[in-house]
C-alpha positions as CSV (number, residue, x, y, z in Angstrom):
1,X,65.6,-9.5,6.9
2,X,63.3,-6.8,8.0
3,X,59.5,-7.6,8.2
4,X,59.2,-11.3,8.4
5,X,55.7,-11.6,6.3
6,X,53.4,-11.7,9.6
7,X,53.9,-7.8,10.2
8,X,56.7,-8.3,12.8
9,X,60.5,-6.7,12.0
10,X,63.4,-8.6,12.6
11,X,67.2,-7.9,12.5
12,X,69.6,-10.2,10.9
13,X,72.4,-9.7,13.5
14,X,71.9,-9.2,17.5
15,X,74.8,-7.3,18.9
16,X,74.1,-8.8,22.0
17,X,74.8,-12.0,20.6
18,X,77.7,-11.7,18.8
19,X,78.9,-10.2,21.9
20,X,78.1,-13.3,23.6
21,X,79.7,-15.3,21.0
22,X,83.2,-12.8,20.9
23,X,82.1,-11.5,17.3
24,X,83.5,-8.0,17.1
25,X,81.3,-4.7,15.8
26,X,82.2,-5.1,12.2
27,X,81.5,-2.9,8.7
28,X,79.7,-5.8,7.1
29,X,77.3,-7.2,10.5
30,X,76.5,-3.2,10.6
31,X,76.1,-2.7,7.4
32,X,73.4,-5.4,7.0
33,X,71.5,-4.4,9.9
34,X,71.0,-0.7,8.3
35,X,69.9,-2.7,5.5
36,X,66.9,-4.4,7.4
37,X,66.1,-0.9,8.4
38,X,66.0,0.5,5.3
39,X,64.1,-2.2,3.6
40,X,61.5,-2.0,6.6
41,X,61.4,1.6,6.5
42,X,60.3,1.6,2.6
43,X,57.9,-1.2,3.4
44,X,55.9,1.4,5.3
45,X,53.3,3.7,4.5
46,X,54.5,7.3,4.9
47,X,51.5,9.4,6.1
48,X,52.4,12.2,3.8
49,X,51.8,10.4,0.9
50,X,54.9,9.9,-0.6
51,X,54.7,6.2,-1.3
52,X,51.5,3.5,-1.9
53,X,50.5,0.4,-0.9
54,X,51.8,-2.6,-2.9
55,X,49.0,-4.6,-2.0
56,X,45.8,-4.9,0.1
57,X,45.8,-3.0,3.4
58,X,43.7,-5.6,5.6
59,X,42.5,-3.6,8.1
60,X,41.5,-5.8,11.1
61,X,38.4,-4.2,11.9
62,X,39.6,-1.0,12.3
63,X,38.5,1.5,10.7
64,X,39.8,4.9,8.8
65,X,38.9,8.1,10.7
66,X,38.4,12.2,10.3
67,X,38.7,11.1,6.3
68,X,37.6,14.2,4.0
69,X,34.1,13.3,1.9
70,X,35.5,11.8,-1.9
71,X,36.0,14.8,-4.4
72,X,37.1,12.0,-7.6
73,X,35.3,8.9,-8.5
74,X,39.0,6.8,-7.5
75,X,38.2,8.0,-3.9
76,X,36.0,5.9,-1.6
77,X,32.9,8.3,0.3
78,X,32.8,9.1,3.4
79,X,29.4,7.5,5.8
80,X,28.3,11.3,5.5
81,X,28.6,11.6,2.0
82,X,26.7,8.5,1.6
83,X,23.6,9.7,3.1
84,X,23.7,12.7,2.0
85,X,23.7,11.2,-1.8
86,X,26.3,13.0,-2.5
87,X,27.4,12.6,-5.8
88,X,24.6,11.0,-7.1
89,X,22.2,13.8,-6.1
90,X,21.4,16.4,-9.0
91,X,19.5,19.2,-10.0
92,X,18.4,19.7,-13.5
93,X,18.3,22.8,-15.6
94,X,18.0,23.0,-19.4
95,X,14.9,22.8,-21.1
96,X,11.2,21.2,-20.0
97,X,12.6,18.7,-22.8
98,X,16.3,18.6,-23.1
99,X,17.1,18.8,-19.2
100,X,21.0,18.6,-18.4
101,X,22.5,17.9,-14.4
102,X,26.2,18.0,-13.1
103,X,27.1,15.0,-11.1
104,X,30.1,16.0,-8.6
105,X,32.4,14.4,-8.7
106,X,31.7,14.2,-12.6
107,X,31.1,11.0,-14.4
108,X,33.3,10.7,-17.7
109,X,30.9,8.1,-19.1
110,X,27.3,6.4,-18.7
111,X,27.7,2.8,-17.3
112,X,24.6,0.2,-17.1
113,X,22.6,0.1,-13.5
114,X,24.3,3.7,-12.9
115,X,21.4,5.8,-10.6
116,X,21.0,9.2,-10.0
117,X,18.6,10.9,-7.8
118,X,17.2,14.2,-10.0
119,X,15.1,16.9,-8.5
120,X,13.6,18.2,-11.7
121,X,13.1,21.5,-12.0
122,X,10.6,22.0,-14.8
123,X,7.9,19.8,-15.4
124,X,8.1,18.0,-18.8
125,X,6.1,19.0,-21.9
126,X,6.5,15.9,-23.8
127,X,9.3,13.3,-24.5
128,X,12.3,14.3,-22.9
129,X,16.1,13.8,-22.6
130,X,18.9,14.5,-19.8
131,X,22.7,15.1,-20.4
132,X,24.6,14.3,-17.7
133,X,28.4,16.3,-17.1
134,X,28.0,16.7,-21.1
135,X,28.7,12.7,-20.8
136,X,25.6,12.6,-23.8
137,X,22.4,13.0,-24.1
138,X,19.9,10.1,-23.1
139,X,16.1,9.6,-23.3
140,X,14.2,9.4,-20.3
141,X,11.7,6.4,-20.3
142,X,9.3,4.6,-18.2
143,X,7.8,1.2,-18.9
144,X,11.3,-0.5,-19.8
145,X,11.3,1.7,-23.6
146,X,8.0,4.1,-23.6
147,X,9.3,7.7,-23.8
148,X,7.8,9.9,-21.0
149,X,5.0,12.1,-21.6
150,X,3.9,15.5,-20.7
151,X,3.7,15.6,-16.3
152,X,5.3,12.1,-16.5
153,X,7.8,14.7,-14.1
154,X,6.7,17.3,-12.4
155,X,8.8,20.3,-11.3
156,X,10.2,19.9,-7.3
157,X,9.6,16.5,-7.5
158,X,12.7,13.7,-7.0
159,X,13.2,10.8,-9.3
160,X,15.3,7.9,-9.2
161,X,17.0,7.5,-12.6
162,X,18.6,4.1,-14.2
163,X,20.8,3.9,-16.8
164,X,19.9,0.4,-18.7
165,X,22.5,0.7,-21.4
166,X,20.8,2.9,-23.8
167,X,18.0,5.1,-22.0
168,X,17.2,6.3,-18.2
169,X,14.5,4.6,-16.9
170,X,12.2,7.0,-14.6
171,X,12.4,4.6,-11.4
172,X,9.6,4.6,-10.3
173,X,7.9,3.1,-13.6
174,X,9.6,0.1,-12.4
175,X,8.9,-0.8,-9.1
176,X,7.2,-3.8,-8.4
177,X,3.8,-2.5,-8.2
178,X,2.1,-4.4,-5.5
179,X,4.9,-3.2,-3.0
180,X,4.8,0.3,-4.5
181,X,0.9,0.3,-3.9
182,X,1.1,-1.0,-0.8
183,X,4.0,1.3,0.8
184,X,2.1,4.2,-1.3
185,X,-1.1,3.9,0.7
186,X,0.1,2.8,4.0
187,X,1.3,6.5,4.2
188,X,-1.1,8.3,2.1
189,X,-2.3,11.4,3.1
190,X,-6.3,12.0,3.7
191,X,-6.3,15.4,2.6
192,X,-8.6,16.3,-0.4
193,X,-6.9,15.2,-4.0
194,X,-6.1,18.1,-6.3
195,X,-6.4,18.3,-10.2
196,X,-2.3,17.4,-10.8
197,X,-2.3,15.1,-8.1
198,X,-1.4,11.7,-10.0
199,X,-2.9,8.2,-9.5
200,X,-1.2,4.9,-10.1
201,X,-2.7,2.0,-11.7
202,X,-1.5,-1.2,-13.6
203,X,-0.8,-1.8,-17.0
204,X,-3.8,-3.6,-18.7
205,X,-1.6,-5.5,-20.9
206,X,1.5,-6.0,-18.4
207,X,0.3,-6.6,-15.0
208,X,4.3,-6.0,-13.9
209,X,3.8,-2.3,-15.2
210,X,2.6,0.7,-13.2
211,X,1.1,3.6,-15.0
212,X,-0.3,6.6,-13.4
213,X,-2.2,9.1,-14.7
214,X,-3.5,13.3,-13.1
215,X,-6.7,13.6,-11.4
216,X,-7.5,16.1,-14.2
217,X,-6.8,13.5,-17.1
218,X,-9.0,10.9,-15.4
219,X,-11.8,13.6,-14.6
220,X,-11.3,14.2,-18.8
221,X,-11.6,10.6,-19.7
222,X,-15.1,10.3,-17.4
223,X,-16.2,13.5,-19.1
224,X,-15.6,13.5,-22.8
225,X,-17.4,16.0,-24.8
226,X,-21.4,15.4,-24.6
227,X,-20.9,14.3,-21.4
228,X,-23.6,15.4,-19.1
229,X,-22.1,16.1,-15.2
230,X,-25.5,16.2,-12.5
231,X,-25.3,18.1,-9.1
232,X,-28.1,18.2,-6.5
233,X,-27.2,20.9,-4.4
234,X,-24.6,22.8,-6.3
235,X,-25.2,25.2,-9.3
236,X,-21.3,26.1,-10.1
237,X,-20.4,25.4,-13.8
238,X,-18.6,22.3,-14.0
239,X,-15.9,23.8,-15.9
240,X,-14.7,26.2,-12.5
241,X,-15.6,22.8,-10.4
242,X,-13.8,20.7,-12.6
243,X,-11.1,22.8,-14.0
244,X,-11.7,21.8,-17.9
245,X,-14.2,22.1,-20.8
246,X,-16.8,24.1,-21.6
247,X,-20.2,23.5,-20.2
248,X,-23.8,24.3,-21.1
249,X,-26.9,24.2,-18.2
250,X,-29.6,22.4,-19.0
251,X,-33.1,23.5,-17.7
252,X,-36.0,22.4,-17.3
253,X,-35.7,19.6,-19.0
254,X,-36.0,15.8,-18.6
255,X,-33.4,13.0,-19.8
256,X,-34.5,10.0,-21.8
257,X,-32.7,6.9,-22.8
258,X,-32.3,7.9,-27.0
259,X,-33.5,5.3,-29.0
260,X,-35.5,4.8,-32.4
261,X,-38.5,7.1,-30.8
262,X,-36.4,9.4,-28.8
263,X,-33.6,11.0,-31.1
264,X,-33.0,14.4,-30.2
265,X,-34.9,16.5,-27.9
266,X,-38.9,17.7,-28.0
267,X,-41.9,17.7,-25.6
268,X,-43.9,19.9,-23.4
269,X,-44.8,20.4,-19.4
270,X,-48.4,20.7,-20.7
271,X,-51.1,19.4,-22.8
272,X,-54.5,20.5,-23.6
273,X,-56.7,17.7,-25.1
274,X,-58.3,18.7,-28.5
275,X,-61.0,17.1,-30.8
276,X,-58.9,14.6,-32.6
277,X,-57.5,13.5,-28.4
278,X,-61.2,12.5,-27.3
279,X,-62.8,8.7,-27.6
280,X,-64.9,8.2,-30.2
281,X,-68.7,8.7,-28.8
282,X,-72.8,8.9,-30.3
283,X,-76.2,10.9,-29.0
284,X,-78.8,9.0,-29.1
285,X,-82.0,11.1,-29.7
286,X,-85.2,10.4,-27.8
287,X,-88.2,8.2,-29.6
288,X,-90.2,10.3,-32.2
289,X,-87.2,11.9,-33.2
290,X,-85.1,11.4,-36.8
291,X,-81.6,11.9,-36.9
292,X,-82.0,15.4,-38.7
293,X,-84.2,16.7,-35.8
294,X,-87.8,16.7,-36.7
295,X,-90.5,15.1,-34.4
296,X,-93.5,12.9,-35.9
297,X,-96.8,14.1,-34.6
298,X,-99.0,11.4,-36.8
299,X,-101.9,9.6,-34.5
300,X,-101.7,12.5,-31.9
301,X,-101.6,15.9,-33.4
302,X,-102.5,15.2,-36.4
303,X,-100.6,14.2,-39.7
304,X,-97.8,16.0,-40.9
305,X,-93.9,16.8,-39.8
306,X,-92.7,19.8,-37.6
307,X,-88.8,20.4,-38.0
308,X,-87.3,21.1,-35.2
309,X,-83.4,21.9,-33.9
310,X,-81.9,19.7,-31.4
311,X,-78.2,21.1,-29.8
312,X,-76.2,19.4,-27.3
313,X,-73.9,21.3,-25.8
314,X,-70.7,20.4,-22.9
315,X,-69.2,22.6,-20.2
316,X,-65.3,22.9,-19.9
317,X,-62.5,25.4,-19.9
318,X,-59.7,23.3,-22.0
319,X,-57.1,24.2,-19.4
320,X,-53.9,22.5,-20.3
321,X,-52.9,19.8,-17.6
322,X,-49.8,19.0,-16.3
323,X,-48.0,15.1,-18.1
324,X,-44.9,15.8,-15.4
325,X,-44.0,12.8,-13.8
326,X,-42.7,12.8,-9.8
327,X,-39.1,14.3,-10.1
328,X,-36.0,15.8,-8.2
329,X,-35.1,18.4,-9.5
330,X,-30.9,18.8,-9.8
331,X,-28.9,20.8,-11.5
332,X,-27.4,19.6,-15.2
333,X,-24.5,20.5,-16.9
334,X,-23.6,19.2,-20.8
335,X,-20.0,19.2,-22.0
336,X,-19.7,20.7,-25.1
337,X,-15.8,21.5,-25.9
């Protein structure tokens, strides 16, 4: 009989019994005994391996202990190895745009929703790939299917990578962005943002998609070429401020909105009025007088005409004066390259 299907063994004959009932020790009675041991003996699970399981092991919620961490992908992990990401956990090497990683245990094959966790360690230069345990090689993406572009990764930074079926998808492209944003600020540092720092934003046309984008390639898209960057206090070319372009001061100068009057640049500090800038004006000369200057002296002096010269004559220095309206003077800086 052996193991009665409930995990309890059983004998066939009872020797006490047969005792009891005058059966004698016999060949056959023995031999069937040594049977039930035998057949419950091969129904267990020898600890050195020799035989398997013929079915499921319940375990009763016990657990297996001092169990080595999983070295093939037919063995289960260990808690340890779990944590640790082991086996999921790479490091790339390659090229800034063919990047290759060695799973361990290896994978033979690329499955859909399979995720590794890659430290890169070069940043990309442009679209990229990965090749993982020579399995293939596989484009990375972001967006669902938009390949990534240069300093979409950045070297010593760790990214969550999804196989969709065709592509890895960059993880962190995907999140949901409001809990991404929210999780992202709720522990954001306060320290001072650098130029390759990167900023995260939403899609315009697919409010489900996060982009992000440098400090440096924001600070480039405010300040295109003929841009014109204005400081107050601080007279240090944009371009070592900034970390891009090439900049030109511009001094004493004022700005004006350009229009159909105002097209390029032009006018002066000063002015100094000339003939053609004063109002029209007459002299009128005193009575006896003719407009070419000669006095009558008829019924006084006697008849006749005395010509005589009139001049009028002004004071001034014709000091230019200043137009300058009230300012603040900064310092002004215009893109150029």
């Amino acid at each position: 009989m052996g193991w009665n299907g409930s995990g309890v063994f059983t004998k066939t004959h009872s020797w006490v019994a047969d005792a009891a009932n005058g059966i004698k020790i016999r060949a056959d009675r023995h031999d069937t005994n040594d049977t039930d041991f035998t057949n419950g003996i091969n129904n267990c699970i020898t600890k050195d391996g020799q035989n398997t399981p013929t079915a499921n092991l319940p375990m009763g919620t016990y657990r297996h202990t001092g169990v080595s961490n999983a070295a093939a992908r037919n063995q289960y992990a260990t808690m340890a190895q779990v944590q640790d990401s082991g086996g999921v956990y790479v490091e790339t090497a390659g090229t800034a745009n063919a990047y290759t990683a060695a799973a361990s245990p290896a994978i033979t094959a690329y499955a859909s929703g399979q995720r590794f966790r890659v430290e890169f360690d070069q940043t990309c230069l442009s679209s990229a790939t990965i090749n993982i345990n020579s399995v293939g090689t596989a484009n990375l993406v972001k967006y669902g299917s938009t390949a990534i572009a240069a300093g979409d990764v950045v070297a010593g930074r760790v990214y969550d990578i999804v196989y969709d079926g065709s592509n890895f998808q960059v993880a962190p492209y995907n999140v949901v962005p409001g809990s991404l944003m929210q999780t992202a600020i709720s522990g954001a540092s306060s320290a001072n943002l650098a130029t390759g720092d990167k900023i995260a934003f939403l899609d315009a046309n697919d409010s489900n998609a996060l982009k992000s984008e440098t400090v440096l390639g924001i600070l480039k898209l405010v300040y295109p070429v003929g841009s014109y960057y204005l400081n107050e206090t601080d007279s240090t070319n944009p371009g070592t401020l900034l970390g891009f372009g090439t900049w030109t001061a511009v001094t004493d100068k004022f700005l004006v909105g350009h229009g159909s009057t105002y097209t390029s640049t032009g006018g002066a500090a000063t002015a100094t009025l000339a003939e053609t800038n004063l109002p029209s004006f007459s002299i009128t000369t005193p009575e006896g007088y003719d407009a070419g200057g000669s006095i009558s002296t008829s019924g006084v002096w006697g008849t006749g005409n005395v010509n005589v010269s009139t001049t009028a004559s002004f004071s001034g220095s014709a000091t230019p004066f200043s137009i300058i309206p009230p300012y603040q003077a900064v310092y002004i800086w215009k893109r150029t390259a």
